[in-house]
N, C-alpha and C positions, 0 to 999 in steps of 0.2 A: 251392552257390556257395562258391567259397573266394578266399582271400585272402594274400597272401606279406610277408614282410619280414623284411632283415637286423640281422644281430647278429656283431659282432666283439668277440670282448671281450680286457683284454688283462692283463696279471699285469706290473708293472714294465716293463723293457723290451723286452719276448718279446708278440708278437702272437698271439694265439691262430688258432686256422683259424676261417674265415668261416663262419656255418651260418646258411642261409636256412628259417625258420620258415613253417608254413601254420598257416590257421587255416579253417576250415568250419562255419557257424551251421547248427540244427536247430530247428527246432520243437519244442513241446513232446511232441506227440505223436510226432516221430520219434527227440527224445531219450529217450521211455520206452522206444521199443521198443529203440535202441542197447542202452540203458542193459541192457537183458532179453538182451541178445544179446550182452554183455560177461560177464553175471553166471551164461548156462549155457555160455557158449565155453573154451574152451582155455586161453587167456592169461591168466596170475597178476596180478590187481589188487588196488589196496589202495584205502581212501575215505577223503578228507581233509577232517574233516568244518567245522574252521576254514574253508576256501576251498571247502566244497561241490564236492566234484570228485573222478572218479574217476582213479585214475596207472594206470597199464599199466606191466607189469615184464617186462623180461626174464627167463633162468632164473636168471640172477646176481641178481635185485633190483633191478637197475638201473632209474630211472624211465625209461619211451620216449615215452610218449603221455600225454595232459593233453585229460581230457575235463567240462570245467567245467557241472555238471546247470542248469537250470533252478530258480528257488528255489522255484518251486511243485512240486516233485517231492521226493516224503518222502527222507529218507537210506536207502540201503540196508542192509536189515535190521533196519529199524522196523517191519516186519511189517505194512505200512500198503498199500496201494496204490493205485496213481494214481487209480484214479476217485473214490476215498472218500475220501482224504488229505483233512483241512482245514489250509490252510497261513497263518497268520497274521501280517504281517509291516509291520516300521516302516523305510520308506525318509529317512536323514538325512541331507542334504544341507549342509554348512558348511565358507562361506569368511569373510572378513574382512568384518563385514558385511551379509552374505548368508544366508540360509537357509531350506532349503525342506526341509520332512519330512509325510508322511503316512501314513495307517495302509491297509495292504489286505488285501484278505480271497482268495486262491486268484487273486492277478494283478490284482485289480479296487480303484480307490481308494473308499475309501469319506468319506475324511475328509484334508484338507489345510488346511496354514498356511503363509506365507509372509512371513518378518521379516526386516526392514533397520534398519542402526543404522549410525551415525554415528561409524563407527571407522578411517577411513583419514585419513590426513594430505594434502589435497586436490594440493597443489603437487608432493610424492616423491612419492605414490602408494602409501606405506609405510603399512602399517597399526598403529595406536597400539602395541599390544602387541609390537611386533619394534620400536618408533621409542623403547620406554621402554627396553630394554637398551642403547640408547647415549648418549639423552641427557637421560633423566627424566622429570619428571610437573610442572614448577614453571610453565610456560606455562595459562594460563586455559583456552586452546584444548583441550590437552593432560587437564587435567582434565575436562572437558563428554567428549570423547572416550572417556576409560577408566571415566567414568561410563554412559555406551552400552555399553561393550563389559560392566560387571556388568549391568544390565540384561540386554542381548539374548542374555547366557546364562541368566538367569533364565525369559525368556520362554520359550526351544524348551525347559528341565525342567518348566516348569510343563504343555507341550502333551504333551509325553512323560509327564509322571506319568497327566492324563487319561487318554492312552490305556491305558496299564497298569492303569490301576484298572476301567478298560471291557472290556478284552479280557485275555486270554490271545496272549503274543505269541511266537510261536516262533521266529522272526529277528530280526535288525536290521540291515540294509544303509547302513554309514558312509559318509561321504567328507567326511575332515576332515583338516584339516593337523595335521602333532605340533605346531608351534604352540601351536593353540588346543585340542588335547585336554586339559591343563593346566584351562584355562580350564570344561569340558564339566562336569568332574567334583570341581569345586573349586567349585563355583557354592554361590550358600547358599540354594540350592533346587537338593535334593538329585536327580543322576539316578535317574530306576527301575534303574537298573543300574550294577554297576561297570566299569572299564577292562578287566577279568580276564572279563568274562561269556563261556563258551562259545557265547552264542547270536549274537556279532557277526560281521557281514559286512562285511569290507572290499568296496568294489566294484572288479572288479578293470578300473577303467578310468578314465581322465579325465576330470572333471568341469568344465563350464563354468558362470557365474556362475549362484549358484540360484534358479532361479523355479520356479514352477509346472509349465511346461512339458518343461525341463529333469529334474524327476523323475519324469512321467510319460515322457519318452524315455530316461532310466535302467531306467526300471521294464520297459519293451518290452525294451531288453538285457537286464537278470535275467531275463525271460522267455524266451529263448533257449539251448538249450545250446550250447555251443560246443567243438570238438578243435583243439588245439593241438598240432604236431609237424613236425620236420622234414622236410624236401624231401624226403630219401633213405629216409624211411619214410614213402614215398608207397605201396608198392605191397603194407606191411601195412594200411595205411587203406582202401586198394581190396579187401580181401577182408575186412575189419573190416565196412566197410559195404555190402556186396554191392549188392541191387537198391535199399538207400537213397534217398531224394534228402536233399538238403539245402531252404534255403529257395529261394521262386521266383528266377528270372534278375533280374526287376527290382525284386529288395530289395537294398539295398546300407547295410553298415552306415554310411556317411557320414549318413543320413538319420536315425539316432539323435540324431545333436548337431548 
């Protein structure tokens, strides 16, 4: 199955050309075999191991293709492979207020939390911490509020240290505003990790408010791989992925979120 959408971008007042993007989700077992059939084919790749994804180059270097692995699939040339690979990973969910994170072992949850705290300013809809850069902390309201917002950073480092002191964790799948990254790693309960750690994953998608639910239908996209490329490098996709399939006709990524 694939999927299209536009992108014009533009440099001052010069419009760039229009370039319509695909995208095609795989399995995890048909992202390993890609992934094998990238790594003895023809075409010079490189692994970006920040956004877990393999780039396809031209003979000039140039990136052409964006083939984002599944995060249960080890990095290429971990010497690891997919059947044995154990994959250990923390999915973190944070918005204003909101947050859902849990720990899984090779796709599967095994452990989750989910904390709400009393950080938005009900009437704006502004959350305390963006409402204190304009107009302070001297309203009663206003303190009860940014006294939640230290709390409810306490809370997800206290659930994250747990689990780092339980497991060995070889990812961390984010989705937090820069906002409140400040806030994550400032807390006086210290993260297992710093801003700098090689092992984080941004998710490379939209999140909506976090519940429970919401990070197990995150966790089904990580569990996907997915190519990303243009229209008119359709018909290296088509010989890239020969007798391929993608996922069934009636999975559609709308049903993630």
């Amino acid at each position: 199955m694939w999927k299209g959408y536009a992108r014009q971008a533009r440099t001052g007042e010069r419009a760039l050309p229009l370039y319509v993007f695909m995208n095609r989700f795989f399995t995890k077992e048909k992202s390993a075999d890609l992934l094998h059939t990238i790594q003895t084919g023809p075409l010079p790749y490189a692994y970006d191991y920040a956004k877990h994804r393999i780039i396809l180059l031209d003979d000039a270097g140039n990136e052409q293709v964006y083939f984002r692995l599944p995060l249960v699939l080890p990095p290429p040339g971990s010497g690891l492979t997919v059947e044995k690979a154990q994959v250990n990973y923390i999915i973190l969910l944070i918005q204003s207020g909101n947050c859902a994170l849990g720990y899984f072992e090779n796709g599967v949850n095994l452990d989750h939390k989910v904390f709400r705290s009393y950080m938005v300013r009900k009437k704006q809809g502004k959350s305390q911490i963006k409402y204190l850069k304009t107009k302070g902390k001297s309203r009663a309201g206003s303190r009860v509020r940014l006294g939640e917002t230290v709390e409810f950073f306490e809370n997800i480092n206290e659930r994250l240290q747990a689990y780092f002191k339980a497991h060995q964790v070889h990812r961390i799948a984010i989705s937090c505003s820069k906002t409140l990254i400040p806030y994550l790693f400032n807390s006086k309960v210290p993260t297992p990790f710093d801003k700098n750690d090689p092992r984080l994953y941004k998710i490379p998608k939209h999140m909506h408010t976090p519940i429970y639910e919401v990070m197990l239908d995150a966790n089904r996209f990580l569990l996907r791989g997915e190519l990303i490329y243009e229209a008119s490098q359709q018909a290296l996709i088509d010989a890239l992925l020969g007798e391929a399939h993608d996922l069934p006709d009636d999975w559609e990524e709308e049903d993630l979120f």
